[in-house]
PDB file with SEQRES, HELIX, SHEET and CRYST1 records, atoms N, CA, C and O in Angstrom:
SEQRES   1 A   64  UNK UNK UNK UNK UNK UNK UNK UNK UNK UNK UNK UNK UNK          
SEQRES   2 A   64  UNK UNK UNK UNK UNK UNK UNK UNK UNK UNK UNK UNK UNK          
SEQRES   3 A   64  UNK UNK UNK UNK UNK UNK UNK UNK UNK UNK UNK UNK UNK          
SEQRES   4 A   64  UNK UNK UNK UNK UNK UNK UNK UNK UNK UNK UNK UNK UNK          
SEQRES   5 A   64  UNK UNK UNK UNK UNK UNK UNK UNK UNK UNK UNK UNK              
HELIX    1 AA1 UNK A    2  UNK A   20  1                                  19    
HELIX    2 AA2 UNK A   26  UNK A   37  1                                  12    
HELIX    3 AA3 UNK A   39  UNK A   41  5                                   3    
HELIX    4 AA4 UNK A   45  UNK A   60  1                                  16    
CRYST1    1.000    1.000    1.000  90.00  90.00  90.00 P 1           1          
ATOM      1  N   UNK A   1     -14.091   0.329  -8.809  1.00  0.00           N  
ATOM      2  CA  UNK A   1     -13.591  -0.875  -9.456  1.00  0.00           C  
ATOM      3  C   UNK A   1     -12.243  -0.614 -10.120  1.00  0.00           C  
ATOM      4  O   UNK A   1     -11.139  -1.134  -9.952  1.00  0.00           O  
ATOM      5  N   UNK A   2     -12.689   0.379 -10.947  1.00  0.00           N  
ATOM      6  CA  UNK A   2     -10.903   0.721 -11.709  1.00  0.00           C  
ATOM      7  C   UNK A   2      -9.634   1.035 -10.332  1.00  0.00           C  
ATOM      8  O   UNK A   2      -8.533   0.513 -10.510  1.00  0.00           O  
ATOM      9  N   UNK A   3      -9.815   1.753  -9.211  1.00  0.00           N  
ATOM     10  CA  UNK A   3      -8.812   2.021  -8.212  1.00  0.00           C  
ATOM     11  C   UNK A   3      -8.700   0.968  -7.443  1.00  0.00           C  
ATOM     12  O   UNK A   3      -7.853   1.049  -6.553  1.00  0.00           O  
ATOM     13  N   UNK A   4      -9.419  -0.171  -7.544  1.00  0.00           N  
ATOM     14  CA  UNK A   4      -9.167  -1.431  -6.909  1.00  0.00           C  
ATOM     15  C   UNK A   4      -8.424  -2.454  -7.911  1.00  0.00           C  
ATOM     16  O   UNK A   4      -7.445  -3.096  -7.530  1.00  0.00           O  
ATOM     17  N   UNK A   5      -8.888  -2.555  -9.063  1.00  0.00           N  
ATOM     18  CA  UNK A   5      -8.103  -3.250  -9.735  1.00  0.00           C  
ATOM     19  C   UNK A   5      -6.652  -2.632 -10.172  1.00  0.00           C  
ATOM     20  O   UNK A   5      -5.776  -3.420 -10.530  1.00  0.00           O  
ATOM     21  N   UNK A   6      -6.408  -1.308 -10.145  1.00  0.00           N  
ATOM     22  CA  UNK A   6      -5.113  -0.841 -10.357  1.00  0.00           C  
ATOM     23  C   UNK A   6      -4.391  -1.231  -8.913  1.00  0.00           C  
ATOM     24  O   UNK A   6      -3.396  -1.936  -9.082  1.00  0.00           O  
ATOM     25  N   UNK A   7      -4.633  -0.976  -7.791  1.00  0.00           N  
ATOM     26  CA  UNK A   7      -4.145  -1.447  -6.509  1.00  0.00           C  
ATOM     27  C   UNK A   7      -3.413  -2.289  -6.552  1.00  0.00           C  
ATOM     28  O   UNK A   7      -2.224  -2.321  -6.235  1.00  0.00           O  
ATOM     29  N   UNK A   8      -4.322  -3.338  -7.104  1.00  0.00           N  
ATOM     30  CA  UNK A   8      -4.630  -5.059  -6.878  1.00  0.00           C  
ATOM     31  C   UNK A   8      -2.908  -5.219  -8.041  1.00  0.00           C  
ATOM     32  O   UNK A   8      -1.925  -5.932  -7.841  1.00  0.00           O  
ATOM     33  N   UNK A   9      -3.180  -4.273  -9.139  1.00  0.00           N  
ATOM     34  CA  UNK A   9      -2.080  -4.862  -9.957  1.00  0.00           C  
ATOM     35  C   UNK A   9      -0.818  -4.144  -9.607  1.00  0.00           C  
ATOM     36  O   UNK A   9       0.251  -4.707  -9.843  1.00  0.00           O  
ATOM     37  N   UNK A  10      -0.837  -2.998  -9.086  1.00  0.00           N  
ATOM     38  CA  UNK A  10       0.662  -2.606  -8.300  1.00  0.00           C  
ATOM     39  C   UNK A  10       1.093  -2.998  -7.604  1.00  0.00           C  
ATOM     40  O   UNK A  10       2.301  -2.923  -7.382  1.00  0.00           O  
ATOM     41  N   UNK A  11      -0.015  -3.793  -6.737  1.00  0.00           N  
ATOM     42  CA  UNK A  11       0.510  -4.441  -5.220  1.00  0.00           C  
ATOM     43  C   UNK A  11       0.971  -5.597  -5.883  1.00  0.00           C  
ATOM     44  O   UNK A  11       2.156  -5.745  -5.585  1.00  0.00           O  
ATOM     45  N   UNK A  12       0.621  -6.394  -6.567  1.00  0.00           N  
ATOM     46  CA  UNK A  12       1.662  -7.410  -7.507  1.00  0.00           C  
ATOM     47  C   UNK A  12       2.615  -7.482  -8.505  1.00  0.00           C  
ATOM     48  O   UNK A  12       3.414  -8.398  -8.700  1.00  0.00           O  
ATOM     49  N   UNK A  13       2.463  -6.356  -9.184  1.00  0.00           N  
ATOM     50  CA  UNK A  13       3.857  -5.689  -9.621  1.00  0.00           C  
ATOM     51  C   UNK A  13       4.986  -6.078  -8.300  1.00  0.00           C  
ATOM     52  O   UNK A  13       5.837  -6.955  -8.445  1.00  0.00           O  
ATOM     53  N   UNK A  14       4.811  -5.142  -6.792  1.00  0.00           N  
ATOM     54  CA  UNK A  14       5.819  -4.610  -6.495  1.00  0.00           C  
ATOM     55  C   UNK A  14       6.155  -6.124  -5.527  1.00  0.00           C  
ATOM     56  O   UNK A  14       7.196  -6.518  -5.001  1.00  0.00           O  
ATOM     57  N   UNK A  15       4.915  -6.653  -5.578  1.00  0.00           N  
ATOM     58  CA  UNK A  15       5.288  -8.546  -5.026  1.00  0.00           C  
ATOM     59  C   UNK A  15       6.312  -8.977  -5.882  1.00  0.00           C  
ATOM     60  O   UNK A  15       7.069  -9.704  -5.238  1.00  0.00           O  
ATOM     61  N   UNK A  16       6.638  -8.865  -6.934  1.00  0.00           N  
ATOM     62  CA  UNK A  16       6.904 -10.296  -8.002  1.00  0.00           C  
ATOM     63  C   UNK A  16       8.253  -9.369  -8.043  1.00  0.00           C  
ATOM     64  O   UNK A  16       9.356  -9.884  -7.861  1.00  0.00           O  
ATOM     65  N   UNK A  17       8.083  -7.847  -8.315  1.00  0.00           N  
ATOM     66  CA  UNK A  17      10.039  -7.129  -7.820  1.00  0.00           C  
ATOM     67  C   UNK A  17      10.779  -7.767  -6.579  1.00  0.00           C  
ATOM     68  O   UNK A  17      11.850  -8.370  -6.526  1.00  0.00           O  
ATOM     69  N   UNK A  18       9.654  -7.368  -5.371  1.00  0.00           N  
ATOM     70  CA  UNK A  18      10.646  -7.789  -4.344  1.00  0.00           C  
ATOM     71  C   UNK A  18      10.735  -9.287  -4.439  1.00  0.00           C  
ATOM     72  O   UNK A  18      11.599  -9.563  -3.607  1.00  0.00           O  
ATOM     73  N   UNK A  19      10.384 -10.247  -4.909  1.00  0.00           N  
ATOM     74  CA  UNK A  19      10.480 -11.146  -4.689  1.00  0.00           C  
ATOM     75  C   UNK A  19      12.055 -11.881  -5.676  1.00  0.00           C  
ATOM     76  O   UNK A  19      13.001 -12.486  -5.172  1.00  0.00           O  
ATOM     77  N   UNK A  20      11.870 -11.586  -6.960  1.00  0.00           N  
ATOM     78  CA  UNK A  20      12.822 -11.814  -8.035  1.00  0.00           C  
ATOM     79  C   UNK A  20      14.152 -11.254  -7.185  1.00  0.00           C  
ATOM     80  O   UNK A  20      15.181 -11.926  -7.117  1.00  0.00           O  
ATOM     81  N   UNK A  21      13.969  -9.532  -6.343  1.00  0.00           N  
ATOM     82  CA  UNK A  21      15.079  -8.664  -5.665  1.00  0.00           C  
ATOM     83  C   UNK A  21      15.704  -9.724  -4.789  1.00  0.00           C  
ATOM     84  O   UNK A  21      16.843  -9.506  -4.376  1.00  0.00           O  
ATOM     85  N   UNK A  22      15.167 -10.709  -4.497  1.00  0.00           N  
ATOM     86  CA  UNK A  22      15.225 -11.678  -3.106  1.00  0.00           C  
ATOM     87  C   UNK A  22      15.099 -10.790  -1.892  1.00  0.00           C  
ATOM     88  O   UNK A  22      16.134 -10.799  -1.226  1.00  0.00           O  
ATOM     89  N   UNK A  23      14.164 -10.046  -1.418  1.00  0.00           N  
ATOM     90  CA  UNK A  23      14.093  -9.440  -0.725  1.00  0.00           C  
ATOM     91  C   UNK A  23      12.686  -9.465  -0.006  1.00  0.00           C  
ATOM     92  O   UNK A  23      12.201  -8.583   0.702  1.00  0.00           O  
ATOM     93  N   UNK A  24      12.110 -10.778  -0.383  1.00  0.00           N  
ATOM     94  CA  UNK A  24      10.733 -11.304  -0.591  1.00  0.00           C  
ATOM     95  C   UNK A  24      10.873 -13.016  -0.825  1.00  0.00           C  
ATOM     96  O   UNK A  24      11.161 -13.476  -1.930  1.00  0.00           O  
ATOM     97  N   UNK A  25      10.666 -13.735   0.177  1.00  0.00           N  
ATOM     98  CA  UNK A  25      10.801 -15.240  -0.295  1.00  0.00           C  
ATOM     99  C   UNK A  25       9.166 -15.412  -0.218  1.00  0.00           C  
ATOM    100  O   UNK A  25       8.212 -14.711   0.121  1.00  0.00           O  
ATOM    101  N   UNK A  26       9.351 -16.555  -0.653  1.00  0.00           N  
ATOM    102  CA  UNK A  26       7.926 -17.239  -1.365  1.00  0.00           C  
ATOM    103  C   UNK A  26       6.593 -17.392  -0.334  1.00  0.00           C  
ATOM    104  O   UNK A  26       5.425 -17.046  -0.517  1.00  0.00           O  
ATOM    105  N   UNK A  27       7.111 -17.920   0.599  1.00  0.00           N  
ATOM    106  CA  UNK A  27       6.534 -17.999   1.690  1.00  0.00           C  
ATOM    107  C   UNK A  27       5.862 -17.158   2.264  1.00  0.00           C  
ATOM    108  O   UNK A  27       4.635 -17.189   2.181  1.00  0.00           O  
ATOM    109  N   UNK A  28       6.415 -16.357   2.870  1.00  0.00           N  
ATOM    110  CA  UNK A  28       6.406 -14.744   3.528  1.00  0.00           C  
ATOM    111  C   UNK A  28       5.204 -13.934   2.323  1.00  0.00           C  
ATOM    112  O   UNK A  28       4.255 -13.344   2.839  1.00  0.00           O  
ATOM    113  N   UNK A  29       5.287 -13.945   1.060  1.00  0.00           N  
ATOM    114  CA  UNK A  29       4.533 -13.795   0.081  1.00  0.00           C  
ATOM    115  C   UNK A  29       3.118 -14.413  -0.142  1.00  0.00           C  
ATOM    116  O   UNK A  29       2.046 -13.813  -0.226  1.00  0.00           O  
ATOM    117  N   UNK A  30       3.375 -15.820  -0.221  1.00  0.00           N  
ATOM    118  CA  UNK A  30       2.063 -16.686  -0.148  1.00  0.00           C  
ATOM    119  C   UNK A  30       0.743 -16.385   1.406  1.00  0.00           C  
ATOM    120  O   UNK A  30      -0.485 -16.383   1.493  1.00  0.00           O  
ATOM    121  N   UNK A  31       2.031 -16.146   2.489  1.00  0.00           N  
ATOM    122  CA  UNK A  31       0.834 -15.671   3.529  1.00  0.00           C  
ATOM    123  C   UNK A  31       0.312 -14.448   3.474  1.00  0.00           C  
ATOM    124  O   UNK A  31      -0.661 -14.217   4.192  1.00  0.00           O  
ATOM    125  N   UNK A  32       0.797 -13.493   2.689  1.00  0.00           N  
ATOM    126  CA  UNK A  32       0.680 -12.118   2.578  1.00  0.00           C  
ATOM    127  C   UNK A  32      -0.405 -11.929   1.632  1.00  0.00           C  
ATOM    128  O   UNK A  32      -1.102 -10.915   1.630  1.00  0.00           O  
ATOM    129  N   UNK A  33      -0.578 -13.087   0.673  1.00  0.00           N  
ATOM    130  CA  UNK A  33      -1.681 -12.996  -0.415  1.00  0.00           C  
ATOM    131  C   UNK A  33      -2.617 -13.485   0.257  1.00  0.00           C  
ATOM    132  O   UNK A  33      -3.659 -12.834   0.178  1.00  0.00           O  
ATOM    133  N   UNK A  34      -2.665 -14.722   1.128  1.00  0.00           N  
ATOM    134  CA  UNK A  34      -3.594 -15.565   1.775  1.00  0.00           C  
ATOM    135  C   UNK A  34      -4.306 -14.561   3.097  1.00  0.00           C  
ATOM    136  O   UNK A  34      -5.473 -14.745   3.443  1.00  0.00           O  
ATOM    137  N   UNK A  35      -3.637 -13.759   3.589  1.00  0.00           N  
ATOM    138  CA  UNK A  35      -4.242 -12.568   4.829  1.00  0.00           C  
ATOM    139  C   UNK A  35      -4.589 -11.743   3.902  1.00  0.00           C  
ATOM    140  O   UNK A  35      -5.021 -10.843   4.621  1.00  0.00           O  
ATOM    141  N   UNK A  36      -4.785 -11.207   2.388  1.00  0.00           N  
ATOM    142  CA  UNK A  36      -5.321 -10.462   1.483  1.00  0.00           C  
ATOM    143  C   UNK A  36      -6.576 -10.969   1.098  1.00  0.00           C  
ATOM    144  O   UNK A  36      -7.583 -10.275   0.964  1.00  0.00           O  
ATOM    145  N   UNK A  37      -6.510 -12.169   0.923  1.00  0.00           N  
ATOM    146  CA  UNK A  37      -7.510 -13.154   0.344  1.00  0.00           C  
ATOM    147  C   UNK A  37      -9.189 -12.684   1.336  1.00  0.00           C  
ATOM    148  O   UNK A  37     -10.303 -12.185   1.179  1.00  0.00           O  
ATOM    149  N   UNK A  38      -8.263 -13.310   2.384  1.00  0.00           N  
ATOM    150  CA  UNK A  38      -9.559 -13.944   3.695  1.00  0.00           C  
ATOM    151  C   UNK A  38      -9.648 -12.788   4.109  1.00  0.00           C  
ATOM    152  O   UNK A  38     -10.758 -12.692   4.633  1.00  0.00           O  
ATOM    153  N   UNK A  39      -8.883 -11.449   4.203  1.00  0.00           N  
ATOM    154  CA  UNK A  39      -9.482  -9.888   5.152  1.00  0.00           C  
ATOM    155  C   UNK A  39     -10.741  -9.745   3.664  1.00  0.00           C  
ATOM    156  O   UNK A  39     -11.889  -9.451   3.998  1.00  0.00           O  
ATOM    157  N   UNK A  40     -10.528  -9.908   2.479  1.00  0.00           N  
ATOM    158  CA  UNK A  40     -11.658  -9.219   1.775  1.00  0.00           C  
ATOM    159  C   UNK A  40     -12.463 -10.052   1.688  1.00  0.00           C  
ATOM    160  O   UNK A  40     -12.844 -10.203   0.527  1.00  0.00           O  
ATOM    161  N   UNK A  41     -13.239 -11.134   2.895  1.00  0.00           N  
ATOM    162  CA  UNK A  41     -13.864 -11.875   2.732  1.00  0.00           C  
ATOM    163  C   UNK A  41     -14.732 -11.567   4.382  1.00  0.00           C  
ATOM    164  O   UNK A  41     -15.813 -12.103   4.627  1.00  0.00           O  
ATOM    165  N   UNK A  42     -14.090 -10.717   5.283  1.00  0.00           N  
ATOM    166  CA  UNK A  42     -14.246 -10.824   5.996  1.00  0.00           C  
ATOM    167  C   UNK A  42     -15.365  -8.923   6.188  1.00  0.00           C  
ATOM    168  O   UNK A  42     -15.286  -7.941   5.450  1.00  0.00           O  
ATOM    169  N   UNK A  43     -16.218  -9.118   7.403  1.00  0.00           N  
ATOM    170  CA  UNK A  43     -16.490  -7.581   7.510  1.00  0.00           C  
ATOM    171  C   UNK A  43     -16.447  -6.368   7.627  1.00  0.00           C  
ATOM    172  O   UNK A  43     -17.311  -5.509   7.799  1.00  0.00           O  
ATOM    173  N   UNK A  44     -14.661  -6.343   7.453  1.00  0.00           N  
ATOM    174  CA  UNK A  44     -13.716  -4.562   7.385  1.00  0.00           C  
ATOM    175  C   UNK A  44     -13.886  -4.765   6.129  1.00  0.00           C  
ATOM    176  O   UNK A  44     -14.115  -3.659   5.640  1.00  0.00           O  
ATOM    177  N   UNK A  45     -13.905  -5.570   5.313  1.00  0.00           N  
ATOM    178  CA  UNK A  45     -13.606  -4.972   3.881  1.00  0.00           C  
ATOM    179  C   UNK A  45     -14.095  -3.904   3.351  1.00  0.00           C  
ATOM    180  O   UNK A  45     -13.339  -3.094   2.815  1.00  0.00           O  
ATOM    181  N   UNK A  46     -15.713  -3.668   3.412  1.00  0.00           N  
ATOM    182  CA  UNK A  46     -16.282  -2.303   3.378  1.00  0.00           C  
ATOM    183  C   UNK A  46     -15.710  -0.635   4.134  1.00  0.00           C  
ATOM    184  O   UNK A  46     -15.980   0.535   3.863  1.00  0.00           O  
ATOM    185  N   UNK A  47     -14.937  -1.212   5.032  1.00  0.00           N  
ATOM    186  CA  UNK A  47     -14.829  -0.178   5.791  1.00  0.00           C  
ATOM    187  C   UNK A  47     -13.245   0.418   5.368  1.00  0.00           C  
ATOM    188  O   UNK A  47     -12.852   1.571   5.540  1.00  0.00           O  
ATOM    189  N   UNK A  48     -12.188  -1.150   4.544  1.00  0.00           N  
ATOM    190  CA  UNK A  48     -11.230  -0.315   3.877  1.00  0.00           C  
ATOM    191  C   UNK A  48     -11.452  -0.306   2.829  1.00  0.00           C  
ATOM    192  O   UNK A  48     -10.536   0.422   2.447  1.00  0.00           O  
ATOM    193  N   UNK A  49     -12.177  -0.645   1.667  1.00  0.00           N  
ATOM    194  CA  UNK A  49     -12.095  -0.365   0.812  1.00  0.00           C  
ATOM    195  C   UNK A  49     -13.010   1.434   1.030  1.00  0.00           C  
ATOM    196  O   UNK A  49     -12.725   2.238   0.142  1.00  0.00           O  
ATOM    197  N   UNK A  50     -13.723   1.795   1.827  1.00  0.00           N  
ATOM    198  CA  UNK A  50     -14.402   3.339   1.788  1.00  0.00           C  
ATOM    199  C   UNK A  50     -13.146   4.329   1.864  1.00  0.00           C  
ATOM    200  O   UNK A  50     -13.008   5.461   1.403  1.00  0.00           O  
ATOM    201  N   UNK A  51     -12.050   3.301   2.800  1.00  0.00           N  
ATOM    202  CA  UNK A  51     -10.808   4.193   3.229  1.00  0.00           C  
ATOM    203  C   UNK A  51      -9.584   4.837   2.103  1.00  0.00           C  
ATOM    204  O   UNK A  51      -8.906   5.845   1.906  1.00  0.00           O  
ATOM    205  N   UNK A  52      -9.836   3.576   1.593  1.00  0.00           N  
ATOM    206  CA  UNK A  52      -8.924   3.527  -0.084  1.00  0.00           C  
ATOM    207  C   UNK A  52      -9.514   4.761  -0.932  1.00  0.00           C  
ATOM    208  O   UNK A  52      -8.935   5.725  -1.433  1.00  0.00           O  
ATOM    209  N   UNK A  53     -10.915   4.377  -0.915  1.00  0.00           N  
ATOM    210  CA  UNK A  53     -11.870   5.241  -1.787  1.00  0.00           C  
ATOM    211  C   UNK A  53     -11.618   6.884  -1.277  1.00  0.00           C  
ATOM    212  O   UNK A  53     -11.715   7.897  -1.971  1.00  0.00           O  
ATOM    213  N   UNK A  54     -11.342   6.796  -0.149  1.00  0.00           N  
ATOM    214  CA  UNK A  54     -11.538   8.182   0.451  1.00  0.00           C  
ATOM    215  C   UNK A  54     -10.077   9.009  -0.135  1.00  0.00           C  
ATOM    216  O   UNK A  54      -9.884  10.061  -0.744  1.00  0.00           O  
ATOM    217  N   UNK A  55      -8.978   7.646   0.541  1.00  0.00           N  
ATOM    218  CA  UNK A  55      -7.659   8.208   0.491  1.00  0.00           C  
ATOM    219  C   UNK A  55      -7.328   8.710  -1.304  1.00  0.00           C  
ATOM    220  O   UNK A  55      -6.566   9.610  -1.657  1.00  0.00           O  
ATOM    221  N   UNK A  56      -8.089   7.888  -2.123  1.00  0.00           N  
ATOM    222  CA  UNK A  56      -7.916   8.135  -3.207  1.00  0.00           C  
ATOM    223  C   UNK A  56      -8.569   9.220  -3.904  1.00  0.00           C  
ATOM    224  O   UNK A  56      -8.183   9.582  -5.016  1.00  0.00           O  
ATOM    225  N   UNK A  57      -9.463   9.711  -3.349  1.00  0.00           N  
ATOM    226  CA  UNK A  57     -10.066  11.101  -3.628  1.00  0.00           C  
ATOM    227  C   UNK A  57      -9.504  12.160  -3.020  1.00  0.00           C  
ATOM    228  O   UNK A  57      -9.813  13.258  -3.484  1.00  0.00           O  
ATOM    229  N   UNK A  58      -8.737  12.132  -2.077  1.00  0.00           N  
ATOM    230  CA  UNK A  58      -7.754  13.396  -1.514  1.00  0.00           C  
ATOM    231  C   UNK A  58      -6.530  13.236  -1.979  1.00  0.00           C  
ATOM    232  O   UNK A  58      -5.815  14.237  -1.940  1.00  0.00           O  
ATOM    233  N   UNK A  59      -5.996  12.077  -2.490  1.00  0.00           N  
ATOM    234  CA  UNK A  59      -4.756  12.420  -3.732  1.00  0.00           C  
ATOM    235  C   UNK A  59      -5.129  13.279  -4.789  1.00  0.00           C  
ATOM    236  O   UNK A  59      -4.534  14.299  -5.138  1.00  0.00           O  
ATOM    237  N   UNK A  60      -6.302  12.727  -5.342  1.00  0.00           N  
ATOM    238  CA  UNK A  60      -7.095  13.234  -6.048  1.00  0.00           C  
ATOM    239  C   UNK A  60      -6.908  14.762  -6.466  1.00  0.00           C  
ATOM    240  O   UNK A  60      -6.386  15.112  -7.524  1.00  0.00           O  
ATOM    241  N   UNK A  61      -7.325  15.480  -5.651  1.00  0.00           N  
ATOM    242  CA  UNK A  61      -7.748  16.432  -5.446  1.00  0.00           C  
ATOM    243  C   UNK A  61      -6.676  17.463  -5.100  1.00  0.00           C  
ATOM    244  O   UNK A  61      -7.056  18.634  -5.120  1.00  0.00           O  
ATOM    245  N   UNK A  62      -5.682  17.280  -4.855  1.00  0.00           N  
ATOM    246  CA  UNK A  62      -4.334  17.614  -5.211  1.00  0.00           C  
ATOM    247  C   UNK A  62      -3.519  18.260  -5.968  1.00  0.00           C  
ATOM    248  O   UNK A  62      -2.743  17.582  -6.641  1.00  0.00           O  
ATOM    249  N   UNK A  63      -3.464  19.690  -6.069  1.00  0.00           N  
ATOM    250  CA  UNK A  63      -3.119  20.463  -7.516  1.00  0.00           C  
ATOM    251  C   UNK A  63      -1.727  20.971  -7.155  1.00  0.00           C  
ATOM    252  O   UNK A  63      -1.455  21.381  -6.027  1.00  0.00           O  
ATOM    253  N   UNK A  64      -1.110  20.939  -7.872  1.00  0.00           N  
ATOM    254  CA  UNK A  64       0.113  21.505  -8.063  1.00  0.00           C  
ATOM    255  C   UNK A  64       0.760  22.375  -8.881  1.00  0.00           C  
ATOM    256  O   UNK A  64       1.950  22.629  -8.694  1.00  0.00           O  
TER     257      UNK A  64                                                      
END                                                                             
């Protein structure tokens, strides 16, 4: 829940930059939220959110 809701708020952070950047019109944006909307409504969602989950445990894990 917490690595989905941080996602959820970077991926709109970096919406509302490019968009203000004009490098992002409104449109192009609105379908981009609307194919966000309806894929997590649909039956991959389990299968990326495991992917997220995964990818985010091998950042994770990452020492430097």
């Amino acid at each position: 829940m917490a690595i989905s809701l941080s996602v959820v708020l970077l991926l709109a952070i970096i919406m509302v930059v490019l968009m203000r950047g004009g490098s992002l019109k409104a449109g192009p944006a609105l379908v981009a939220v609307l194919f966000g909307f309806f894929l997590a409504s649909t039956g991959i969602a389990p299968s990326i959110n495991r992917f997220l989950d995964s990818l985010a445990e091998s950042i994770n894990q990452i020492t430097f």
